[in-house]
C-alpha positions as semicolon CSV with decimal commas, in nm:
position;residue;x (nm);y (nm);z (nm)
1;X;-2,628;-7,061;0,368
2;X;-2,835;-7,074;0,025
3;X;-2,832;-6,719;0,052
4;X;-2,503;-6,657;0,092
5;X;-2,453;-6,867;-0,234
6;X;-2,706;-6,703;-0,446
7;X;-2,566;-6,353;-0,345
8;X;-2,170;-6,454;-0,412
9;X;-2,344;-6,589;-0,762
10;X;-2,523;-6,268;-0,849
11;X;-2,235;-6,100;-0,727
12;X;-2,017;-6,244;-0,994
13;X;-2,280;-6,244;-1,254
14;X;-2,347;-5,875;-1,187
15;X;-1,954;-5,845;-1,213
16;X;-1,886;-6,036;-1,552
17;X;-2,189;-5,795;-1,709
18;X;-2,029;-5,512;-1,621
19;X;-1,694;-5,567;-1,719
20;X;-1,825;-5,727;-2,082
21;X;-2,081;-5,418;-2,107
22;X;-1,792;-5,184;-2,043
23;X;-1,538;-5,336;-2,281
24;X;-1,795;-5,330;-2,570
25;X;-1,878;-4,980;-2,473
26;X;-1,521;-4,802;-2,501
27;X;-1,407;-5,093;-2,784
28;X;-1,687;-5,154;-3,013
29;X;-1,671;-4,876;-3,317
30;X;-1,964;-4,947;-3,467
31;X;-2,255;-4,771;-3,217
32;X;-2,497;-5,072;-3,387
33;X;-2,296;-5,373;-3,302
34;X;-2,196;-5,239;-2,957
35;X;-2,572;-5,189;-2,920
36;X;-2,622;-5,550;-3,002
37;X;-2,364;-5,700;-2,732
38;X;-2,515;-5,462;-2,501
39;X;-2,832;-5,642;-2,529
40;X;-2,713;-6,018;-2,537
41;X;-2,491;-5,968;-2,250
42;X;-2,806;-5,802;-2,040
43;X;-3,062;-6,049;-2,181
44;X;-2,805;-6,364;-2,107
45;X;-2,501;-6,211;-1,911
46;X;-2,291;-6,519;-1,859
47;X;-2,351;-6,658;-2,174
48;X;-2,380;-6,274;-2,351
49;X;-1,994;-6,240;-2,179
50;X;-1,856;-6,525;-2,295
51;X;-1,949;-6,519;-2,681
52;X;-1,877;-6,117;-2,679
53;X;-1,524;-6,260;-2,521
54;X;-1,488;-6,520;-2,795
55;X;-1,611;-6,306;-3,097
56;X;-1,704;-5,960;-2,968
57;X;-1,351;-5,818;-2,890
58;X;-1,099;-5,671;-3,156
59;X;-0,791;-5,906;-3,124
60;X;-0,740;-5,863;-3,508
61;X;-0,666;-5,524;-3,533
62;X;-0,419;-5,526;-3,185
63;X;-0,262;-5,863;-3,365
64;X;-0,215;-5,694;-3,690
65;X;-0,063;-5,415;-3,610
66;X;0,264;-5,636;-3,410
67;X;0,253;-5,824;-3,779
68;X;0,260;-5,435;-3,919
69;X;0,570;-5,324;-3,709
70;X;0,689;-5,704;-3,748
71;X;0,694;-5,737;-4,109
72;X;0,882;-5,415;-4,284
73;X;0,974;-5,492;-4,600
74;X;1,398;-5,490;-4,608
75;X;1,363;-5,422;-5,037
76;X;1,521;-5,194;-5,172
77;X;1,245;-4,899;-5,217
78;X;1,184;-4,836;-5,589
79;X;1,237;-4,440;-5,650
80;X;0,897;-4,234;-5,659
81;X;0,768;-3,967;-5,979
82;X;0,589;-3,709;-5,917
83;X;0,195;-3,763;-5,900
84;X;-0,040;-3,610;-6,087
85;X;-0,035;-3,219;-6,078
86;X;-0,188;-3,108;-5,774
87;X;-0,499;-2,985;-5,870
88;X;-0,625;-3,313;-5,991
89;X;-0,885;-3,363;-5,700
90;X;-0,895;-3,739;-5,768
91;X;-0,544;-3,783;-5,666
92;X;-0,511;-3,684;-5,321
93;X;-0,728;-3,900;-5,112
94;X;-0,510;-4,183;-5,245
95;X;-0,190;-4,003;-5,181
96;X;-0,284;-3,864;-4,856
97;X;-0,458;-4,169;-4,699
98;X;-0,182;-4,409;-4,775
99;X;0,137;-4,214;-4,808
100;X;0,220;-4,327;-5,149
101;X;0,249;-4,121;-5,488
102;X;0,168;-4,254;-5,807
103;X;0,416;-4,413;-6,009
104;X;0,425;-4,404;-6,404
105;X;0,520;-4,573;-6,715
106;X;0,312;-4,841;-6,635
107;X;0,094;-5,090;-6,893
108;X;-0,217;-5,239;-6,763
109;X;-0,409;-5,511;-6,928
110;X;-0,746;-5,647;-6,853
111;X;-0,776;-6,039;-6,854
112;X;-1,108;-6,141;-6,852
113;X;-1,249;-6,467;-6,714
114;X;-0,992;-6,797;-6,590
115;X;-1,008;-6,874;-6,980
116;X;-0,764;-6,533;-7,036
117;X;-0,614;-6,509;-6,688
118;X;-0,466;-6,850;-6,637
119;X;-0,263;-6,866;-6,957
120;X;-0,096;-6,565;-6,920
121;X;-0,065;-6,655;-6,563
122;X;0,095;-6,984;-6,680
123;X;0,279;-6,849;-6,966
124;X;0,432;-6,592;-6,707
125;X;0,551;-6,874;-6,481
126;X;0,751;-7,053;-6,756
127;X;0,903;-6,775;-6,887
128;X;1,032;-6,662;-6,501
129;X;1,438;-6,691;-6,466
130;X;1,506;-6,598;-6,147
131;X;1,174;-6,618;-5,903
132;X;0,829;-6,690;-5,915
133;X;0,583;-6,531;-5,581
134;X;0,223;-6,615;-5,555
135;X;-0,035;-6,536;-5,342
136;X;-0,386;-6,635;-5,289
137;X;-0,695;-6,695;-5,095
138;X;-0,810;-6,963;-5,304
139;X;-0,635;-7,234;-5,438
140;X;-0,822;-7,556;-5,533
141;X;-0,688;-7,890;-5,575
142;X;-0,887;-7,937;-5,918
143;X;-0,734;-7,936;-6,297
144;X;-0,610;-7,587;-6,295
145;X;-0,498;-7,589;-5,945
146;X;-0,286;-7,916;-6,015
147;X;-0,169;-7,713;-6,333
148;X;-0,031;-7,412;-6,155
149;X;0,189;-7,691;-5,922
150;X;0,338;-7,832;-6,223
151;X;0,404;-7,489;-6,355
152;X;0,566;-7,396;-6,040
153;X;0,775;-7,743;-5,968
154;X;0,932;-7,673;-6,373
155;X;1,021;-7,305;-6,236
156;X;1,162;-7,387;-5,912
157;X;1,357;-7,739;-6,113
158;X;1,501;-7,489;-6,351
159;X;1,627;-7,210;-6,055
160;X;1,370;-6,989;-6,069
161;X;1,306;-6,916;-5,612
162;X;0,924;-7,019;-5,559
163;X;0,730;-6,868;-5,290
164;X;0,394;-6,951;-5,245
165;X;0,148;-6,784;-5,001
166;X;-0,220;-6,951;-4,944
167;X;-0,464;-6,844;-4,694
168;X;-0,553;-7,150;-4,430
169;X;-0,913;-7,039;-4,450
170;X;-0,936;-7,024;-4,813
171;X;-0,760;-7,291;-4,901
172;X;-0,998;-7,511;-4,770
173;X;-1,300;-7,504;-5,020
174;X;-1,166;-7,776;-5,186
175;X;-1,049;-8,089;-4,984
176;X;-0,812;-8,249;-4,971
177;X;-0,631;-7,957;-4,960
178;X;-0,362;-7,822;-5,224
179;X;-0,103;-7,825;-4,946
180;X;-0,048;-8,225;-5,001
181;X;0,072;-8,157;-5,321
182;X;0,293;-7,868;-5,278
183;X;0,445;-8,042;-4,975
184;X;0,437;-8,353;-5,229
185;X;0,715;-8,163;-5,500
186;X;0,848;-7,963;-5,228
187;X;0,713;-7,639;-5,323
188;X;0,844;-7,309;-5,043
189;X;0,485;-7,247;-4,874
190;X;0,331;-7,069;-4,623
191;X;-0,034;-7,092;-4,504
192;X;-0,105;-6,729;-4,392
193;X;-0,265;-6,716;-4,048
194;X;-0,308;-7,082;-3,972
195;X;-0,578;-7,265;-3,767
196;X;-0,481;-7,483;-3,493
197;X;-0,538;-7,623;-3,194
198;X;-0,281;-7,542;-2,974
199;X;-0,223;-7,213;-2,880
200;X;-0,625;-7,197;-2,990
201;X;-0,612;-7,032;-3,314
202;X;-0,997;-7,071;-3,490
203;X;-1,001;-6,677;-3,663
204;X;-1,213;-6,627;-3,960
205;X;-1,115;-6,277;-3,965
206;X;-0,796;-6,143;-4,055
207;X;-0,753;-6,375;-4,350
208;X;-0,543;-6,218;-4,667
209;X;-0,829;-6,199;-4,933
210;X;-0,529;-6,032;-5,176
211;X;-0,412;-6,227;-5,507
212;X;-0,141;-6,176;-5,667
213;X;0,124;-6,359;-5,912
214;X;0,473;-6,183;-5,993
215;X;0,739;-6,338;-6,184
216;X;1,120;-6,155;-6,156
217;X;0,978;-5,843;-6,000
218;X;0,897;-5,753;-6,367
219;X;0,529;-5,867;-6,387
220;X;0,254;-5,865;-6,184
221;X;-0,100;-6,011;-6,231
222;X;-0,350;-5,894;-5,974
223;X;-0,737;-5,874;-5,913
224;X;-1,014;-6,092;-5,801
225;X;-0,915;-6,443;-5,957
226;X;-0,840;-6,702;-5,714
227;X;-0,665;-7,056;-5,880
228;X;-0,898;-7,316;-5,978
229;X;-1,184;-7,421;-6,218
230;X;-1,452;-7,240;-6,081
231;X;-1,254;-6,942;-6,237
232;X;-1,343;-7,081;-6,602
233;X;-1,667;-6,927;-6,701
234;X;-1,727;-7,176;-6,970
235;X;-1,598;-7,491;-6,722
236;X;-1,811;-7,728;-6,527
237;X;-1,707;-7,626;-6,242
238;X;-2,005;-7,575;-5,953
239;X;-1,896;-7,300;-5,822
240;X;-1,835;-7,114;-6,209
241;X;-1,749;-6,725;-6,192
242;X;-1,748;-6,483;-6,398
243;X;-1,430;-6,206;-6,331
244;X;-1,188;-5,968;-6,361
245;X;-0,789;-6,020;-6,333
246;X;-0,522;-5,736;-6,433
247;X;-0,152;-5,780;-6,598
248;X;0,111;-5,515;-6,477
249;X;0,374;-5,438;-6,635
250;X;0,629;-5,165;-6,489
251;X;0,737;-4,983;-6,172
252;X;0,421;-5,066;-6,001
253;X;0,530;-5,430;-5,989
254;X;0,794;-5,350;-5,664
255;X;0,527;-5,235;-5,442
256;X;0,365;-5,544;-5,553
257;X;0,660;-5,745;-5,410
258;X;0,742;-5,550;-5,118
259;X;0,393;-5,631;-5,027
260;X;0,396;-5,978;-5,061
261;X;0,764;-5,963;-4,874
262;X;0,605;-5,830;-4,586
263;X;0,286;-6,110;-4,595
264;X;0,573;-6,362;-4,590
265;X;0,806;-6,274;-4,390
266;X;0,514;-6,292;-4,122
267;X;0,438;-6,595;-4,225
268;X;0,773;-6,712;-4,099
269;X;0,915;-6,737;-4,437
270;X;1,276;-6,636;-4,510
271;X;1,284;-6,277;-4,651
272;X;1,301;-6,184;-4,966
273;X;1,638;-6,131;-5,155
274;X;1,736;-5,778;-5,175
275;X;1,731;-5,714;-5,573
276;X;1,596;-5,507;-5,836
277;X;1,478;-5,634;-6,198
278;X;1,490;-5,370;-6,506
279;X;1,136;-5,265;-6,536
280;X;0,977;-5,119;-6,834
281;X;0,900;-4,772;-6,830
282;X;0,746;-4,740;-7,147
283;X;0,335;-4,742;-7,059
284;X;0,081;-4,471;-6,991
285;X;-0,077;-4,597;-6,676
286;X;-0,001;-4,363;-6,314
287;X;-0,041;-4,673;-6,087
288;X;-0,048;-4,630;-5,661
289;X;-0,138;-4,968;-5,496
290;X;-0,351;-4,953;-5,203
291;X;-0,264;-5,236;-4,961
292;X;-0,542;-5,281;-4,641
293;X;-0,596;-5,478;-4,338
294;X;-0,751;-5,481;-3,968
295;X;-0,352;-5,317;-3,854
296;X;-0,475;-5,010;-4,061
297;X;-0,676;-4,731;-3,821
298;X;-0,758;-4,541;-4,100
299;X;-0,933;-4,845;-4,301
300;X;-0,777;-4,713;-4,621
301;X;-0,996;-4,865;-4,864
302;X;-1,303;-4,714;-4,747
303;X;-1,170;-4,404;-4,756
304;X;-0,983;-4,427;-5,095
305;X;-1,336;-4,571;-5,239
306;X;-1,565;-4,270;-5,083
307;X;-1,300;-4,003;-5,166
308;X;-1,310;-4,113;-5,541
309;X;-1,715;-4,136;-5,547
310;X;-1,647;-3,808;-5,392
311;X;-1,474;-3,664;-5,718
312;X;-1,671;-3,803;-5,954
313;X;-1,862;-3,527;-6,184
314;X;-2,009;-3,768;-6,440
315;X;-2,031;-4,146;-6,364
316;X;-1,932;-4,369;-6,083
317;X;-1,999;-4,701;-6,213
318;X;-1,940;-5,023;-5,939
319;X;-1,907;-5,395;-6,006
320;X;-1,857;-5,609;-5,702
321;X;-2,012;-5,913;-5,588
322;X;-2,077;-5,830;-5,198
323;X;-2,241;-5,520;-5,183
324;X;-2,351;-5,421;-4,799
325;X;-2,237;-5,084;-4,753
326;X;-2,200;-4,917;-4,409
327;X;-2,378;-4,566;-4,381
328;X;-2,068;-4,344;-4,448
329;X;-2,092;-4,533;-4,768
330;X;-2,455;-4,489;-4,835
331;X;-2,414;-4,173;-4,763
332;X;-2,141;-4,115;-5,044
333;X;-2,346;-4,317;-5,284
334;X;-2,646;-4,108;-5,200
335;X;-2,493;-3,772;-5,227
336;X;-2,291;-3,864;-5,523
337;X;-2,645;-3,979;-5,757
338;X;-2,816;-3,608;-5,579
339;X;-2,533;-3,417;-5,717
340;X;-2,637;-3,540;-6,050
341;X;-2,384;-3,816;-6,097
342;X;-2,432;-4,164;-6,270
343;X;-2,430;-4,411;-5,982
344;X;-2,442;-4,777;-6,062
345;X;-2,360;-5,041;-5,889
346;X;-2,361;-5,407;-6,054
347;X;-2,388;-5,681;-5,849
348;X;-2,474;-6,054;-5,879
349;X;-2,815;-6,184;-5,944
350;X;-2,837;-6,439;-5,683
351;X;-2,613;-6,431;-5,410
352;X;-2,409;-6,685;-5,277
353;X;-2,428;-6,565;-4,929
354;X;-2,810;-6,517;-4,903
355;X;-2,797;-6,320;-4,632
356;X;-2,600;-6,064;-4,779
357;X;-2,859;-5,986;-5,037
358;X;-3,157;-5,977;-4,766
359;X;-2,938;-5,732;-4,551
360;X;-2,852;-5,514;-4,889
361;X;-3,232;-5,545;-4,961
362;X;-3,381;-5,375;-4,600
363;X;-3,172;-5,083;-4,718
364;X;-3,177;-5,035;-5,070
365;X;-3,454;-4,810;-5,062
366;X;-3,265;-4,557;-4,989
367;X;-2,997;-4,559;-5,290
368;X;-3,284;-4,609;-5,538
369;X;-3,487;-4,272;-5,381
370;X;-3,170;-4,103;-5,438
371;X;-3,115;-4,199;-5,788
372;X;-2,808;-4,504;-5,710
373;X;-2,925;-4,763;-5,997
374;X;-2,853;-5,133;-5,842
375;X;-2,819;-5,377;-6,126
376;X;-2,864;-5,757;-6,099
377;X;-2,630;-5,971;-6,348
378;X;-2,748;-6,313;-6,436
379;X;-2,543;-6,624;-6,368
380;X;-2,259;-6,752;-6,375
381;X;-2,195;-6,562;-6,014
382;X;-2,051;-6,232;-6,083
383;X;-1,728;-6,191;-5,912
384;X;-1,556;-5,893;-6,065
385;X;-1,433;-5,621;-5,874
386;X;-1,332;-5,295;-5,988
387;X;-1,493;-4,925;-5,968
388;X;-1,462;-4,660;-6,303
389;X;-1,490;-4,284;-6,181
390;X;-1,506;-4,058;-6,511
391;X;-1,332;-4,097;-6,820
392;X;-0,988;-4,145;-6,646
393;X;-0,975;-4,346;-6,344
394;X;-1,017;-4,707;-6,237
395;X;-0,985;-4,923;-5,885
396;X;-0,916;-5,279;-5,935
397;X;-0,777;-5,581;-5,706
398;X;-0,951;-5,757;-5,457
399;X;-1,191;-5,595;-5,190
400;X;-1,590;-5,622;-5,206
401;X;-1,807;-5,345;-5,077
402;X;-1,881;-5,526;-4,752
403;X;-1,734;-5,504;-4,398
404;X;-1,531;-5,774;-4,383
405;X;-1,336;-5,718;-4,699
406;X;-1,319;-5,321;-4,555
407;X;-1,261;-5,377;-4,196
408;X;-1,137;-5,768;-4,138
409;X;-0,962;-5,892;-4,436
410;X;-0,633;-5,788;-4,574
411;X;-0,658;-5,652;-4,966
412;X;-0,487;-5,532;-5,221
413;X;-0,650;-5,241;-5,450
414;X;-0,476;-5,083;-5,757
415;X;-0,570;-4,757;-5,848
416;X;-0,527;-4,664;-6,210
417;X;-0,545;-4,309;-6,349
418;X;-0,551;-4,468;-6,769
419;X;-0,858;-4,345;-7,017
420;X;-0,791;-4,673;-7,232
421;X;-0,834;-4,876;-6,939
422;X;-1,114;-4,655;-6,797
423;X;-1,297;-4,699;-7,137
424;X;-1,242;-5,021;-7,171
425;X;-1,381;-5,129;-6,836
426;X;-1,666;-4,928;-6,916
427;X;-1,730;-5,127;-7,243
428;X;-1,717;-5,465;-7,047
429;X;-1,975;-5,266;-6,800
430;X;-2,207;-5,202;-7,081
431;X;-2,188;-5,507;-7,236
432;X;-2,282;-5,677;-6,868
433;X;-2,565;-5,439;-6,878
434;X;-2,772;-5,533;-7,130
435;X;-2,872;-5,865;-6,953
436;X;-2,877;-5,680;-6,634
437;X;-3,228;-5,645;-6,431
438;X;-3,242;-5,352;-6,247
439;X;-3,367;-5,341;-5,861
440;X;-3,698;-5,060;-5,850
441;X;-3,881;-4,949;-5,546
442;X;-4,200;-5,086;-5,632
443;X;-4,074;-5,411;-5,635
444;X;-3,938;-5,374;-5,261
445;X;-4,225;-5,247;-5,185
446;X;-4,420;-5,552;-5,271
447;X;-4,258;-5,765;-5,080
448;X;-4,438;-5,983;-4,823
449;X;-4,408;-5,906;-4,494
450;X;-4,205;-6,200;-4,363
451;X;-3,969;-6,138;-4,644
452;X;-3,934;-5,736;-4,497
453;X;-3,893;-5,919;-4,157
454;X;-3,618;-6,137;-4,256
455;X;-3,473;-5,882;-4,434
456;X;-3,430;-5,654;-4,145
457;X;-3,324;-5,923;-3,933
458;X;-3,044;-5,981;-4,185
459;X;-2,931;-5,597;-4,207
460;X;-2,893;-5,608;-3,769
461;X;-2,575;-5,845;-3,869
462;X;-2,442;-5,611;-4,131
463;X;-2,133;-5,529;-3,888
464;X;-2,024;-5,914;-3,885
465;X;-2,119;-5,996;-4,220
């Protein structure tokens, strides 16, 4: 009888580790993390099936693409100039990897730090007449946070449509939440993606990481500022960062707000209004934004990102504050600094995700051999974003360098073919630089061996990270 029991139970263990091993086989992309699963669920197969069933398989990107073919935008579609001439090499991976041809006569200004961001951002809201939209993955219940409300309840009091669209991950580093007091003034929200208990919703993947602010489909702020005081660099905020946010003025605003129509309208908000606001035309930015997420195959940002390293001839200059790079990337960084060009890549001194730094650390070896200079910035935490290729192009908005910003998260990246704003990004780079401290090989050399081990215990994660 026992044995009867034991064989039905092997039976069904045997069963359960081949199905799991299977699925992670012909669904896993990444050869390393499949190789991982592979080797929990035949060290510990029941309990190896069950977390690879939990956290293993890919609901995001079969979820987000029904919010894709849910969610077209019904805006009017603003009317498209011609792109650059065609043998500008820098161009086309943007144009061919998302469709979309650059659009002109736009000004771009650079805002640096909450302490020039959230005035204009402010100053923008009261000024709106006819609608106010807002997105963000971050928004504290502090000073400024309680600011933008009261900003946003004189808007909506005076006419002005209010949308606002908050991440239900993010939106919880500060609690109690903001959502009290937007409910409080009866502020239109959403909470993008939110956790709950019933049906079981627990994801902390497919979160929108994107920011954005635009008032009457006229301006548009976007980049890597969330709302709240750990924005202001000169605050007393805990959590202080230093950053990057970027004013837009022109046609590049509508794709702005046809993508935050379709991020609301899946978030079971009422669509958008069908209207169009007189832009101005006036500026000498080409503008194409590059909107990403786990619905997108071709993980667009990546690509966009390695096609302009690609192109660069001169400098390729990087500031984010996650930097763990998948190989394609290394690889582009790598043959990019052999081919002669300037690579740097600025990143902050101390992490605030540990083991992000250990895992960038077991392979950093290989970007200094090549030439790639990695650059440590001292506090306050170093949050900007944005990559300079050349003399005459610039990516801003919000994605890190990591795999979850390129894979998991939804962003929003602007790229932005301007010399003034090239050169002036390259100033601000400069000026970070001279209290940078540069990574060498000799000091990852010397490190001890149970810092090497940790290290490359970090790095086996890099997939989830």
């Amino acid at each position: 009888m026992w044995f009867d029991y034991l064989l039905s139970f092997f039976s069904i263990y045997l069963v359960i580790s081949l199905v799991a091993a299977t699925h992670a086989l012909l669904n896993v992309r990444d050869s390393r993390a499949a190789f991982g699963w592979l080797g929990l669920i035949g060290v510990f197969p029941i309990a190896g099936a069950l977390l690879y069933a939990l956290f293993g398989i890919n609901r995001v990107r079969r979820k987000a693409q029904r919010i894709s073919q849910d969610t077209q935008s019904e805006l009017p579609k603003d009317p498209i100039i011609d792109p650059l001439p065609a043998g500008v090499l820098r161009n086309r991976p943007g144009f061919n990897i998302s469709g979309i041809r650059l659009v002109e006569g736009n000004r771009v200004s650079t805002l640096y730090n909450g302490e020039q961001a959230f005035p204009e951002m402010l100053s923008a809201i009261e000024k709106a007449q006819k609608e106010v939209l807002l997105c963000s993955y971050i928004f504290d219940n502090d000073d400024t946070g309680r600011l933008f409300v009261e900003r946003l309840v004189a808007a909506r009091d005076r006419g002005c449509a209010v949308r606002v669209l908050i991440d239900d991950v993010g939106i919880r580093y500060s609690l109690p939440t903001i959502i009290r007091e937007l409910r409080q003034h009866d502020i239109n929200h959403r909470r993008f993606m939110p956790l709950k208990l019933l049906p079981p919703s627990f994801s902390i993947n497919l979160r929108t990481h994107r920011k954005m602010l635009i008032t009457d489909r006229s301006m548009a702020f976007a980049g890597g500022m969330n709302i709240g005081d750990r924005q202001l660099v000169h605050g007393e905020s805990a959590h202080r960062a230093s950053d990057l946010h970027f004013k837009f003025e022109g046609p590049v605003t509508r794709k702005l707000v046809e993508l935050f129509a379709d991020d609301w309208k899946y978030s079971r908000g009422k669509p958008l209004d069908a209207w169009e606001a007189a832009v101005p035309t006036d500026g000498q930015a080409r503008c194409r934004v590059i909107s990403d997420g786990p619905d997108d195959t071709l993980d667009s940002m990546m690509l966009v990102i390695m096609g302009a390293i690609a192109s660069a001839r001169v400098r390729a200059w990087i500031m984010t504050p996650y930097f763990l790079p998948e190989r394609q990337m290394l690889g582009c960084l790598q043959a990019a600094a052999l081919a002669g060009v300037d690579v740097r890549v600025m990143i902050p001194e101390k992490n605030n995700w540990p083991v992000v730094q250990w895992a960038l650390q077991h392979n950093m070896a290989e970007l200094l051999d090549a030439g790639v200079k990695i650059l440590r910035q001292p506090p306050p935490f170093a949050h900007s974003k944005c990559i300079m290729i050349d003399d005459d192009y610039s990516l801003v908005g919000s994605s890190n360098l990591d795999p979850r910003s390129l894979r998991l998260n939804f962003e929003l990246g602007v790229e932005v073919f301007e010399p003034e704003l090239n050169e002036e990004l390259a100033a601000h780079f400069l000026e970070k630089l001279d209290t940078c401290r540069p990574f060498t090989s000799m000091e990852l050399k010397e490190r001890k061996t149970i810092a090497r081990l940790r290290d490359s215990a970090s790095a086996l994660f890099t997939p989830y990270l």
